[in-house]
Steps between C-alpha positions, in 0.01 A plus 500: 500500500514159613579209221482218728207243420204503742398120598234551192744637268772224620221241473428552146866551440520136600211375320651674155824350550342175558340465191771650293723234587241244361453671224853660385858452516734744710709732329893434463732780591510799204150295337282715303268265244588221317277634201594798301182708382544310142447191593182305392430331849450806667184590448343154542708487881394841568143428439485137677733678768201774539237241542717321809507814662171583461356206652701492780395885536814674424408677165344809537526530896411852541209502192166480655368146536165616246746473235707173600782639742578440848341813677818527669695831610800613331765390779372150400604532186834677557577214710412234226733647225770490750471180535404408130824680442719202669385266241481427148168639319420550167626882401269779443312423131382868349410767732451445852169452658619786783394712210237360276253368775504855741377658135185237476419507841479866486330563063351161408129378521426284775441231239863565356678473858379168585572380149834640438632557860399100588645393188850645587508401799423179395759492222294473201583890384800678400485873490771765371504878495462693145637866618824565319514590204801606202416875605352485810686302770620716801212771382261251538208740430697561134383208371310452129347201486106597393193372655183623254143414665316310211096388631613279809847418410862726419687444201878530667811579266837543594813334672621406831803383614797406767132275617626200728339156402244647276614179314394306732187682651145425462364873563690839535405812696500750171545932493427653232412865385143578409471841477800679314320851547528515843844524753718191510447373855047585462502318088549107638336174552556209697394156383536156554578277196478142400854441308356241276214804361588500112723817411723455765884380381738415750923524419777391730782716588813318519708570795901538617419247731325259277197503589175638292312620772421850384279529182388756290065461429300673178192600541333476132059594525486262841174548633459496860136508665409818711438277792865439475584827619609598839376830604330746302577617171822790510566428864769149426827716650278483839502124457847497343623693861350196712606249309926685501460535891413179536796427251739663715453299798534223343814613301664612823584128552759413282638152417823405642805512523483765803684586785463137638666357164766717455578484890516091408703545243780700623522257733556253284783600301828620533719810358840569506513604811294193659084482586377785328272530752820624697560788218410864651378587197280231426334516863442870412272470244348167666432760752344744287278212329359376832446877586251512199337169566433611812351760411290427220384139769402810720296731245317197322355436866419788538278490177353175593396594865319803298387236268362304754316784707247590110754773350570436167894467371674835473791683318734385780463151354751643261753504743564105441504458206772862415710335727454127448528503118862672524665289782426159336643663190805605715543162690456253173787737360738481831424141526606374199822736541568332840529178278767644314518219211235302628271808422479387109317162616137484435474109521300526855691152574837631442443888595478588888192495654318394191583778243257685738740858410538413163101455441393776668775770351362421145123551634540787773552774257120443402398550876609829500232600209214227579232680718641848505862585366754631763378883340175456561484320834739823636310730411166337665674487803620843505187621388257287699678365738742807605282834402774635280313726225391290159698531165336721261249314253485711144232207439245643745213606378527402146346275290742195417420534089636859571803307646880512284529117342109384651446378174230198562 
């Protein structure tokens, strides 16, 4: 495989980098955001941020131009992240669009796509992702939130939670059970929700790391219209599987730090024994961590070249995120005990390279749950991705009211 730019590729490389430079400021060594997810200028920047982008044709580049994107192939927008990615932007508000868009484009009316799909692009919507639930997070298809068909509308009761942003999103992509009688993964759903619609209570969670960006939502007799469902009745775990593929591309790309940050900081500082970049030990497990990054750089371009010849993501997009979710957690914990004392700082202009470590050990626990815990994601890839035989599923074949604790 060769990952060096063709004139086109280096050509809009240029012209990307170009306006980025107009528009944004370059990142400093070990900078993540200068916002945490709490604060109340993030969503107004996020959305005016958007709207830049998407009239200089860089939101949306692979979405078909019908609905407001570029038209563009995927390499093109590979190659704009990586370049977005030396700068200061806005962080990620809710869920991300790598997940919620693929699942319009494929369910909604023609009518909905250019409505919603334009309007995210253009930064006037904010979507998040109503799956988890108290009893259902990992089994997904557990969940007991009720849909009941009433005329043209469904009267929804029930609870969500661990839902990113759904304080500060404008619609939500909803699952919910309508049909108790039948097996858990054939009784569901799918929906798309305003999060104003009356009946609907949002709660922050507060976090370790002081942020409230998780919240728990009630549903209480919200009535959604049927043309506010995505696919047909009983068949939402079908829509629920394209929208977690597409969810676990985009989750294979953690934030930093990485290999590069933890490289720049054990260059940095010293140990007893002088650089610690000198230390045997320490260049062993820098060795191991560049191993993995390699690797998972390797298998996401893999996925994307499939991407970009019509398949649809796969199980091996699982890969990433298995192995990406545990090695930030790993590195935010080494780094800040390379700091020795230091390590206690979380004043980014005090702390080494911003507080970067200290930021992202309180948060990283969380990747390793978001979009498929550790549990899950191995067995998908052993399953799907390997061959190996299947667990067992007492669950199969029988009705989920027939189910221990399915109590709706």
């Amino acid at each position: 495989m060769d990952f060096n730019d063709t004139p086109e590729e280096a050509a809009f490389r240029a012209e990307a980098r170009a306006w980025l430079e107009k528009n944004a400021e370059p990142k400093k060594p070990g900078q993540l955001h200068e916002m945490k997810q709490n604060d109340e200028r993030l969503v107004p920047l996020t959305k005016e941020w958007r709207a830049r982008k998407f009239a200089a044709g860089y939101m949306g580049i692979t979405v078909p131009s019908d609905y407001g994107g570029r038209g563009g192939a995927w390499i093109e927008d590979i190659i704009y992240n990586q370049e977005e990615a030396k700068f200061v932007t806005p962080r990620q508000v809710a869920s991300s669009l790598g997940l919620i868009i693929p699942t319009i484009l494929a369910y909604a009316s023609e009518e909905q796509k250019k409505f919603h799909v334009g309007g995210i692009l253009r930064g006037e919507q904010i979507w998040c992702q109503l799956f988890s639930e108290p009893s259902a997070g990992s089994d997904l298809a557990g969940l007991r939130t009720r849909s009941r068909r009433d005329g043209d509308d469904w009267v929804i009761n029930g609870q969500k939670i661990w839902t990113s942003g759904a304080h500060q999103a404008d619609y939500g992509i909803l699952v919910t059970r309508s049909d108790p009688n039948a097996e858990k993964h054939k009784g569901l759903t799918y929906f798309f929700v305003d999060m104003k619609t009356p009946g609907i209570e949002v709660r922050p969670i507060k976090q370790i790391s002081g942020v409230s960006n998780f919240n728990e939502v009630f549903f209480t007799d919200a009535r959604i219209p049927d043309s506010n469902r995505f696919g047909r009745e009983g068949e939402g775990w079908k829509v629920a599987i394209t929208t977690l593929m597409n969810e676990r591309v985009v989750a294979g790309e953690r934030p930093p730090p990485d290999f590069e940050d933890i490289f720049a900081l054990s260059r940095q500082l010293e140990i007893e024994t002088g650089p610690a970049i000198g230390n045997s030990a320490i260049r062993e497990k820098l060795a191991t961590w560049y191993i993995q990054t390699q690797g998972v750089r390797l298998t996401r371009m893999r996925s994307i070249t499939a991407l970009s010849r019509g398949r649809e993501p796969g199980p091996e997009n699982s890969i990433g995120k298995a192995v990406s979710a545990y090695k930030r957690q790993e590195i935010s914990a080494f780094g800040m005990d390379l700091m020795d004392m230091a390590g206690v700082l979380t004043n980014p202009d005090m702390a080494p390279m911003r507080a970067l470590f200290q930021d992202a050990l309180m948060e990283s626990p969380s990747s390793r749950i978001a979009a498929g815990t550790d549990e899950i994601l191995r067995n998908v890839i052993g399953e799907r991705v390997l061959g190996l035989p299947r667990e067992i599923r007492v669950d199969k074949g029988v009705p989920f009211s027939d189910l221990v604790n399915s109590e709706t």
